[in-house]
C-alpha positions as CSV (number, residue, x, y, z in Angstrom):
1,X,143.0,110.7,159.3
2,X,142.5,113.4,156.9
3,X,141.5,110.9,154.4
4,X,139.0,109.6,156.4
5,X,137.0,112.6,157.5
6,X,137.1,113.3,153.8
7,X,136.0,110.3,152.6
8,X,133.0,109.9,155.7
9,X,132.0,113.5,154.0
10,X,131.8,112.3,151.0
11,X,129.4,109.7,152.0
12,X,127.5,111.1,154.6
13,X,126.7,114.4,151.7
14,X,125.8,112.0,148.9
15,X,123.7,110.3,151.3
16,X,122.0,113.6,152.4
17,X,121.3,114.2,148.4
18,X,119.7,111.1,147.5
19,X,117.3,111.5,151.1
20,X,116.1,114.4,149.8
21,X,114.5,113.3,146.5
22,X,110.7,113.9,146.2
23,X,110.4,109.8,145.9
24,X,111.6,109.0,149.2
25,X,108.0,110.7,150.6
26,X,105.6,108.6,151.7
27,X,103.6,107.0,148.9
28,X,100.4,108.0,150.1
29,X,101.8,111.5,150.5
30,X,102.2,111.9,146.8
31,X,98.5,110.6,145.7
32,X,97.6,113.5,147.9
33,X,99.8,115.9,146.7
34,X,98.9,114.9,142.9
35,X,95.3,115.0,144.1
36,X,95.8,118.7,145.2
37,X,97.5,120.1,142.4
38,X,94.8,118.6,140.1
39,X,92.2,120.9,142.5
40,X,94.4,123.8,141.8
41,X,92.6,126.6,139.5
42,X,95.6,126.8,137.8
43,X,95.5,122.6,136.4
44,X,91.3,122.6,136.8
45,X,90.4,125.2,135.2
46,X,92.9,124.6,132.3
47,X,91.7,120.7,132.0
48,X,88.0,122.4,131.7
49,X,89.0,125.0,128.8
50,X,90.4,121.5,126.7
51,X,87.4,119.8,127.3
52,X,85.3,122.2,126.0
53,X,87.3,123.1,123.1
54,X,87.4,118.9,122.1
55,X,83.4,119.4,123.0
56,X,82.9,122.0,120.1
57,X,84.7,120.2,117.4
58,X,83.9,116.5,118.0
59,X,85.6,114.4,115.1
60,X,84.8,110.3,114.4
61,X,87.3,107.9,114.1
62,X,90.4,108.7,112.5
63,X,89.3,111.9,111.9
64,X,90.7,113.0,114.6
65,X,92.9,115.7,113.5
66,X,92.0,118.9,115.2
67,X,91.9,116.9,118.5
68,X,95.2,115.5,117.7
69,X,96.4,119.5,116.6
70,X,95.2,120.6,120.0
71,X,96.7,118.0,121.7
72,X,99.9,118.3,120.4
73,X,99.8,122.0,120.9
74,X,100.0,121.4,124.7
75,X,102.5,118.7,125.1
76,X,104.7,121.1,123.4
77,X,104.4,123.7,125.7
78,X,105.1,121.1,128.4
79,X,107.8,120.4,127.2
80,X,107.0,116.7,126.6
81,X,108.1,114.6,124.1
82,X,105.4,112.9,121.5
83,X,105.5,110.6,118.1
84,X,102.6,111.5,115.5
85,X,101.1,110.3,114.0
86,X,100.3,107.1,115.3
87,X,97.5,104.5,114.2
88,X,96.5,108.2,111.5
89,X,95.3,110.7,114.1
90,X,96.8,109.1,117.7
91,X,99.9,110.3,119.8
92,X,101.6,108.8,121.9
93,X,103.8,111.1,124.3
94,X,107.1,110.5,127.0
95,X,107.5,111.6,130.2
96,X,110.9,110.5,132.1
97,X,113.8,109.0,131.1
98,X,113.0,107.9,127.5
99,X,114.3,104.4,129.0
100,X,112.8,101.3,130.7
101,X,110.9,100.7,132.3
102,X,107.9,102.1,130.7
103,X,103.8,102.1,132.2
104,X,101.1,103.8,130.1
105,X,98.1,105.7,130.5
106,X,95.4,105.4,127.7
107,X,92.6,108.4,126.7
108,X,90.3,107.4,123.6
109,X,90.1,110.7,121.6
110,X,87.0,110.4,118.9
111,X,83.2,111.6,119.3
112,X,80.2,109.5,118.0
113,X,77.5,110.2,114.6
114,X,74.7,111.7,116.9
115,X,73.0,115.5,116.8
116,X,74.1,116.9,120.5
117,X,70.3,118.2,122.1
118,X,71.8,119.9,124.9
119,X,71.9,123.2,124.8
120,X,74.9,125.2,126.0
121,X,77.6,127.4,125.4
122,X,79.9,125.0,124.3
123,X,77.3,123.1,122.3
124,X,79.1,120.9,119.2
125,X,79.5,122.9,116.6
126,X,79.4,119.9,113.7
127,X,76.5,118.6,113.1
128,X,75.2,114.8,113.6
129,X,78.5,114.5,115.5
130,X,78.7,114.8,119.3
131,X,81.0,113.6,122.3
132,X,78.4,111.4,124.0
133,X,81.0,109.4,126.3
134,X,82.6,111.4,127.7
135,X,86.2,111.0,125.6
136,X,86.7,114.7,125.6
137,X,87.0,114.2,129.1
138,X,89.3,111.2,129.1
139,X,92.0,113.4,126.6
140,X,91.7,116.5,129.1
141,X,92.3,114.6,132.6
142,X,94.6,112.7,130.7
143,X,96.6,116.0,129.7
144,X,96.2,117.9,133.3
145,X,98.2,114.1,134.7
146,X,100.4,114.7,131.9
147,X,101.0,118.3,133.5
148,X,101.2,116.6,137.1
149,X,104.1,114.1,135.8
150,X,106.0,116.2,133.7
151,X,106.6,118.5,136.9
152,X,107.8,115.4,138.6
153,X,109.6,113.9,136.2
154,X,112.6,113.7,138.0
155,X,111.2,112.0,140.8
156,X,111.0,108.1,139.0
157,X,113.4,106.1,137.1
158,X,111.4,105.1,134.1
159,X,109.4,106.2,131.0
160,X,105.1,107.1,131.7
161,X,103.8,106.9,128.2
162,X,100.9,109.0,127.3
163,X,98.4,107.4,124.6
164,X,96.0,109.8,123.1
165,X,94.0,106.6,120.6
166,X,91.6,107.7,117.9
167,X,88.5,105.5,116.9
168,X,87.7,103.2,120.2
169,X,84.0,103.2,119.1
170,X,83.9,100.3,116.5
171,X,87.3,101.6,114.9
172,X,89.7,99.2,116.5
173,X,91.9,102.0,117.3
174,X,93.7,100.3,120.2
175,X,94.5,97.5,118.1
176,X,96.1,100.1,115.4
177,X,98.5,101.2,118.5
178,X,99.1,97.5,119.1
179,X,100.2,97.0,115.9
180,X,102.1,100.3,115.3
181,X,104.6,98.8,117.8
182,X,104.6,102.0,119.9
183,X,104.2,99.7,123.6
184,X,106.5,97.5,123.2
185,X,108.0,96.3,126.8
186,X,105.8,98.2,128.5
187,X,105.5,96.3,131.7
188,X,101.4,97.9,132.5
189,X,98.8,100.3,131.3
190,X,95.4,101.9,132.5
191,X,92.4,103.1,131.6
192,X,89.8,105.0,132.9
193,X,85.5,105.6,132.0
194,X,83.7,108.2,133.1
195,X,80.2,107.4,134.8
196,X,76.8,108.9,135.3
197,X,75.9,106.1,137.5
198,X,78.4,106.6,140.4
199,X,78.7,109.2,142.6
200,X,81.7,111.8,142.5
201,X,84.9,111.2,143.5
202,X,84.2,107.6,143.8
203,X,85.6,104.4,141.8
204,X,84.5,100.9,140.8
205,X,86.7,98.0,138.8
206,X,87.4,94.7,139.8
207,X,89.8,92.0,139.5
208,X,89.4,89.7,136.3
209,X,86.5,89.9,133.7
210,X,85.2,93.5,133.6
211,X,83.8,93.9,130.1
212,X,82.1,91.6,127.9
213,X,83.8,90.7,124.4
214,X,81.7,92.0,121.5
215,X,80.9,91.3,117.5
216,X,78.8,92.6,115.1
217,X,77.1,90.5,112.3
218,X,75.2,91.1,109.2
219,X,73.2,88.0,107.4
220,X,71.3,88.1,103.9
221,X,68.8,85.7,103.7
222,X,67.5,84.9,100.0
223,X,64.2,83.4,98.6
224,X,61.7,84.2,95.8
225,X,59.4,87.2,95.8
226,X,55.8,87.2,94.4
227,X,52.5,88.6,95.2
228,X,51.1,88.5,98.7
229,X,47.8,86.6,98.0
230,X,49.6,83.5,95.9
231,X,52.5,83.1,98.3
232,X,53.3,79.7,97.1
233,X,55.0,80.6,94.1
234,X,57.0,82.7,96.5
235,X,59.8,81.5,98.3
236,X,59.2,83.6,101.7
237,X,62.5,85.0,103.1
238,X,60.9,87.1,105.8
239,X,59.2,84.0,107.3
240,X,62.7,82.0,106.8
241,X,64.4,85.4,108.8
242,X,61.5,85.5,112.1
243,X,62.2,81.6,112.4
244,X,66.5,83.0,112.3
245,X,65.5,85.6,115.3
246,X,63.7,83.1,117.1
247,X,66.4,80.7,117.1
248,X,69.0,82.7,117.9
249,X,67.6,83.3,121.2
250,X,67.5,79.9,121.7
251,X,71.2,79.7,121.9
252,X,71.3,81.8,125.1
253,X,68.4,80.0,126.6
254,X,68.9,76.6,125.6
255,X,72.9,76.5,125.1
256,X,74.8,78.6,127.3
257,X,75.3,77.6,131.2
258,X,73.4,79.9,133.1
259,X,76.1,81.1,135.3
260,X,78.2,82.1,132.0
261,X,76.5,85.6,131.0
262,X,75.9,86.0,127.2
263,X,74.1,88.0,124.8
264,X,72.6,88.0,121.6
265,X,70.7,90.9,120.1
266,X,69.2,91.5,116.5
267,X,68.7,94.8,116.6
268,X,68.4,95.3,112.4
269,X,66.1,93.6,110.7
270,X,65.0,95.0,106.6
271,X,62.6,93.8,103.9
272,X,60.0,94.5,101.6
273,X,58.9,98.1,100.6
274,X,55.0,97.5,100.1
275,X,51.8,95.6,101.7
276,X,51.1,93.3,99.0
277,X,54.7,92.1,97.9
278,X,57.0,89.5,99.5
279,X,60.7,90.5,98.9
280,X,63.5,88.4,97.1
281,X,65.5,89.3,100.6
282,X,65.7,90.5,104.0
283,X,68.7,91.4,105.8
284,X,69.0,91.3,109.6
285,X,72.3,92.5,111.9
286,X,73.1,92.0,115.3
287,X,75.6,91.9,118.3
288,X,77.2,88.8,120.4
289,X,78.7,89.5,123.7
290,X,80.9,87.2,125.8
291,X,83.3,87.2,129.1
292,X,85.7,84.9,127.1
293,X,87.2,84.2,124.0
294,X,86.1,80.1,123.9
295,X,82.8,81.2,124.2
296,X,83.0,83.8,121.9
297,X,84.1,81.8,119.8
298,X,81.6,79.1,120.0
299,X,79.1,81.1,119.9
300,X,80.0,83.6,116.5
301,X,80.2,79.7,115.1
302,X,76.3,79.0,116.7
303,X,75.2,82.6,115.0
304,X,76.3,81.7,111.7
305,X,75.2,77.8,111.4
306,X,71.6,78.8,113.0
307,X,71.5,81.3,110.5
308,X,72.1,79.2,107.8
309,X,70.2,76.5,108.9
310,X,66.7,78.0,109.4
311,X,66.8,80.0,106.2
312,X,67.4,76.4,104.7
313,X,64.5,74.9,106.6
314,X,62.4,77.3,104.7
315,X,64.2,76.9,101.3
316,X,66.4,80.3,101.7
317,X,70.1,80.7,101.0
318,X,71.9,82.8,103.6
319,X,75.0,84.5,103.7
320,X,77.0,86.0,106.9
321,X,79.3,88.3,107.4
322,X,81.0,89.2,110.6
323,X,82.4,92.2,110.7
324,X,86.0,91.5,111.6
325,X,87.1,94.8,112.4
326,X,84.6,96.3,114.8
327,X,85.4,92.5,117.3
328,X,86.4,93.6,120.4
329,X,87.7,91.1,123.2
330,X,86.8,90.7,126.7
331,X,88.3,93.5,129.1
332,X,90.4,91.4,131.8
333,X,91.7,93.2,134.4
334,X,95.4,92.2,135.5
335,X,95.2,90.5,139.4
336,X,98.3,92.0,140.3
337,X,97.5,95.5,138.9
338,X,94.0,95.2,140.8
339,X,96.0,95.2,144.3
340,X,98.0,98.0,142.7
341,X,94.5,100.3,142.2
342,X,93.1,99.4,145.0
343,X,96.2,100.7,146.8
344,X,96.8,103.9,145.0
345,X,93.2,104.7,144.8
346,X,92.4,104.2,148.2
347,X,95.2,107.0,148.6
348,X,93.7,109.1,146.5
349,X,89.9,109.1,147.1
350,X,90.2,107.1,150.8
351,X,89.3,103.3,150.8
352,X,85.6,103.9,151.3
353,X,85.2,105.4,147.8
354,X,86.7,102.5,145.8
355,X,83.9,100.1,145.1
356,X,84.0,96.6,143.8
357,X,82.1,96.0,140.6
358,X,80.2,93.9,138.7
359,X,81.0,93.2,135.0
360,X,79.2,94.4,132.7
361,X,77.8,93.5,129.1
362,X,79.4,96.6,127.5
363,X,82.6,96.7,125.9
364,X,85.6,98.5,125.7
365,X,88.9,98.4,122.4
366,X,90.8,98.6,125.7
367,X,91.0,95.1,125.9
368,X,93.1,95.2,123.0
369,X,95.9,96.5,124.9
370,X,95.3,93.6,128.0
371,X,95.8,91.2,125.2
372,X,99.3,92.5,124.7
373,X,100.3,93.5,128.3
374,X,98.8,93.8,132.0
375,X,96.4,96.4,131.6
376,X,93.8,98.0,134.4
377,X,90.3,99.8,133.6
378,X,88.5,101.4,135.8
379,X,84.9,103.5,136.2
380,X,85.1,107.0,137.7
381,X,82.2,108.4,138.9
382,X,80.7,111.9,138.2
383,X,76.8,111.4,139.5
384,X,76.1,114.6,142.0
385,X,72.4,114.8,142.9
386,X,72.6,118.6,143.4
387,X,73.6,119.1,139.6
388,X,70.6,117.2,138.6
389,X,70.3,113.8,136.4
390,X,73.5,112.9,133.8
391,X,71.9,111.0,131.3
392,X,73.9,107.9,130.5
393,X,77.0,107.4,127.4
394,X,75.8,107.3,124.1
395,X,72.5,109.9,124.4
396,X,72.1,112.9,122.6
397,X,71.3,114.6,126.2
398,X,74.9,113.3,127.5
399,X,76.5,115.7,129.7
400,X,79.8,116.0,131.6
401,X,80.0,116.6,135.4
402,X,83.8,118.3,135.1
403,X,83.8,118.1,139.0
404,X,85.8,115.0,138.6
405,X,88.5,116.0,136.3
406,X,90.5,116.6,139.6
407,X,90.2,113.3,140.5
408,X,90.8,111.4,137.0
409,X,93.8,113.3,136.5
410,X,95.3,112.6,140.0
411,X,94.5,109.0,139.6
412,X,96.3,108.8,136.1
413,X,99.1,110.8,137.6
414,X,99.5,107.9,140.9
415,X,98.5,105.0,139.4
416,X,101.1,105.6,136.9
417,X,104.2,107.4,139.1
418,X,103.6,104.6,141.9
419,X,103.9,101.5,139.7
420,X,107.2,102.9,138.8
421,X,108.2,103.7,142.3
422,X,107.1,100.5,143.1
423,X,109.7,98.8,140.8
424,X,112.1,101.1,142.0
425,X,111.4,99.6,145.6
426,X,112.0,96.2,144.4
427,X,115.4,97.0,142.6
428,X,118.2,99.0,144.4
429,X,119.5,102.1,142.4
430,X,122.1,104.2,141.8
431,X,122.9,107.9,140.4
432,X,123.1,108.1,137.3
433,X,124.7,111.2,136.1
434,X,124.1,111.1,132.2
435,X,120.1,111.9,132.7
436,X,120.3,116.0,133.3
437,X,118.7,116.7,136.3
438,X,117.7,113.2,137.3
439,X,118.3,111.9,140.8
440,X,118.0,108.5,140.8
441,X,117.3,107.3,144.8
442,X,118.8,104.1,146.6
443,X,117.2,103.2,150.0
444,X,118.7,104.5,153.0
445,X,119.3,101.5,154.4
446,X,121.2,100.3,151.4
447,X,123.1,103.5,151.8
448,X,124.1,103.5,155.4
449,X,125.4,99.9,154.5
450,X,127.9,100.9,152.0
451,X,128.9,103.4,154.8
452,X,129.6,100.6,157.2
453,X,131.5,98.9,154.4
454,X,133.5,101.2,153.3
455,X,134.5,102.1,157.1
456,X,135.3,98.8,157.6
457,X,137.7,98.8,155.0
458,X,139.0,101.8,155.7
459,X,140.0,100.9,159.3
C-alpha cells in the first residue's frame, strides 16, 4: 500500500511538472505574448538602435564585415550560439537544442551602390552606398526574434536557426549558404520584406508562385564602322541592335501564352561616341523574368537565338553572355507552410490583416533556399499615412517606418517556435534529462494514460 501511494506520487508530480511548461499554453497565446515583448521598450527600442547603426555603415555584398562584427556582438551577449563565417561575411546562429529538428529564419544583411538623399541623423555615412530595402531592418527584427527565442528556448524540442546572408542583391548569397552545407535537414524556413505599399501591421504572401525568376544578359553585336554619309562601306551594328530590341519584344507578344506573365526588358543599350561615325559595336544588356523554370528556360534560349539571328540578318556577328551568377529562380511558396502563416499570423496581427497577394515580377535569392527545402516569404507592411509617403525599395529617398519592427520580430519569433511545436504535437515526447534545463512536454492525455496503466498493473 505504501508502495502504491508512492508510486501514484511519483506520477501524479511528474505529471504536474511537465503541465506546467510554457508550451502547453494555448498557441495563440504565445503569438501574443511574443507580439508584446517585441512592443516592450526594452526589445523596440534596442531593435531601433541596430538598425540605425547597420543604416550608417551600409556595406555591398560580401563586404559585409562590420554588419557581420555587430551582429556577432549581440548573439554573444545572448548567449546564442553562431558559426562564422559563412558564405565570407554571413552567420548562421542556434537557438535550442543544437539537435533536430531544425526550422530557420533568413535576414539578407548587405546595402545597395546608391548616394542616400535623405537627410537625417542617421544618414549613411559611406558614400554611393545606402540601405535602400530595407535589409537593415530585416537583420534588426531578425535579432529582437532572436532575443524573443532565446528566452524561450526551453519551451521547444528542436533547433531555430538564425541566418544573417550577405549579398541577396545580384550576389547569389543564398545560394553561397546552400552550398556551405549550413541547412542541411532543416525541415522549413522563412522570409520576410518590408513594404511601403501596405499598411502597418498588416501582411500579404500567398500560396505558390510569389516572385518571378530573373536573369541578366549582356550581348555584343559586331559590324564595320565608317563614315556617316557613305554608310555602305559600313556594316551598321546599331541598325542590326534596334532590329535585336524590336524582336525581343516580340517574344512576349507573339510567343508567350497570355495567362503565363513574362518579361523582357533592355534597359542598356551603348554605341558610337560622335554624330558622323557609325561604330564597329554596340552593346545592349537586359533582364528576363519568369514564374517557372521551363519557361525560363525557354525563354534565356529565345533571348540568345533572336539575338543572334537579327544581327545576322543585318550581316553582324553577336555574342551573348548570361550572367550566370546574378540568375535567380522563381520564389515558390510551400502549400503546407502557407496554411502554417496564415495560422500564426492571423494570431499575431488578427485574420483581417493577412492579405492574399498577387505575384509579382520582382525577385527575391530567397528562392534559392525553396529550391533546397520548404521555404515561406512573406511582405510586411510599414505604409502609415500620418508619417507621410515611404518611397518604394531601391530609391535614394527610401526610408524605414520602424513602427513595424514589433511586428516582424514577433512574426519571426511564431512562425518559427509554432512549427516546432507543431511537430511536437504530432510526435509524443518524453523528458529528456541530458539537455540542462530543458523540459521536454508529453500531452496530458498521453500522460494520464500511462497512469491508468501503470495502476492497472499495479493492482
Amino acid at each position: 500500500m505504501v508502495f502504491l501511494k508512492l508510486t501514484w506520487a511519483f506520477l501524479i508530480s511528474n505529471l504536474l511538472v511537465f503541465s506546467v511548461v510554457p508550451i502547453c499554453s494555448d498557441a495563440s497565446e504565445i503569438s501574443k505574448e511574443f507580439l508584446d515583448l517585441a512592443k516592450s521598450p526594452e526589445i523596440f527600442d534596442w531593435m531601433v538602435s541596430i538598425r540605425r547603426k547597420i543604416h550608417e555603415n551600409p556595406e555591398l555584398g560580401y563586404e559585409e564585415f562590420e554588419t557581420s562584427k555587430l551582429i556577432r556582438a549581440q548573439l554573444d551577449k545572448m548567449g546564442i550560439k553562431y558559426k562564422y563565417p559563412v558564405a565570407v561575411t554571413g552567420v548562421v546562429g542556434y537557438i535550442g537544442w543544437g539537435e533536430a529538428p531544425f526550422v530557420a529564419l533568413r535576414a539578407d544583411m548587405d546595402a545597395l551602390p546608391m548616394q542616400e538623399m535623405v537627410e537625417w541623423e542617421h544618414k549613411s555615412k559611406s558614400p554611393g552606398k545606402m540601405h535602400a530595402c530595407g535589409h537593415d531592418a530585416h537583420v534588426a527584427m531578425l535579432l529582437g526574434a532572436a532575443k524573443i527565442l532565446q528566452e524561450h528556448r526551453t519551451s521547444f524540442k528542436g533547433t531555430i536557426i538564425l541566418v544573417f546572408q550577405p549579398a541577396e542583391e545580384g550576389g547569389g548569397g543564398a545560394r553561397r549558404i546552400i552550398d556551405a552545407g549550413i541547412l542541411e535537414n532543416v525541415k522549413a524556413i522563412f522570409g520576410l520584406h518590408v513594404s511601403s505599399d501596405l499598411p502597418i501591421a498588416k501582411v500579404s504572401s500567398r500560396s505558390g508562385p510569389l516572385l518571378a525568376g530573373n536573369g541578366f544578359f549582356k550581348a555584343v553585336i559586331s559590324g564595320k564602322g565608317g563614315h556617316a554619309a557613305i554608310p555602305h562601306h559600313s556594316i551598321d551594328p546599331i541598325l542590326a541592335a534596334s532590329n535585336v530590341v524590336v524582336s525581343l519584344q516580340h517574344l512576349v507578344s507573339r510567343e508567350v501564352d497570355p495567362l503565363d506573365s513574362q518579361v523582357v526588358t533592355i534597359a542598356k543599350f551603348q554605341g558610337g561616341s560622335a554624330f558622323n561615325v557609325i561604330p564597329d559595336s554596340v552593346v545592349i544588356g537586359g533582364s528576363f523574368r519568369t514564374f517557372s523554370k521551363e519557361t525560363f528556360v525557354h525563354l534565356k534560349q529565345r533571348i540568345e537565338e533572336v539575338i543572334i539571328g537579327q544581327a545576322a540578318v543585318q550581316r553582324c556577328n553577336a555574342t551573348v553572355d548570361f550572367l550566370v551568377n546574378e540568375f535567380c529562380p522563381p520564389t515558390v511558396n510551400d502549400k503546407a507552410l502557407h496554411q502554417h502563416f496564415l495560422n500564426v499570423a492571423g494570431d499575431v496581427l488578427d485574420i483581417s490583416n493577412v492579405e492574399d497577394m498577387q505575384p509579382l515580377m520582382g525577385s527575391e535569392d530567397f528562392s534559392f533556399y525553396q529550391e533546397a527545402m520548404p521555404g515561406y516569404f512573406y511582405i510586411l507592411g510599414m505604409k502609415n499615412e500620418t508619417k507621410g509617403k515611404f518611397p518604394s525599395p531601391h530609391s535614394p529617398y527610401f526610408e524605414i517606418n520602424e513602427d513595424a519592427f514589433p511586428f516582424g520580430a514577433a512574426l519571426h519569433a511564431s512562425l518559427a517556435a509554432r512549427y516546432l511545436l507543431d511537430l511536437q504535437s504530432k510526435t509524443p515526447l518524453v523528458k529528456d534529462d541530458h539537455h540542462d534545463n530543458c523540459k521536454v512536454p508529453v500531452k496530458i492525455s498521453d500522460s494520464i494514460n500511462f497512469l491508468q496503466l501503470r495502476t492497472k498493473n499495479l493492482n
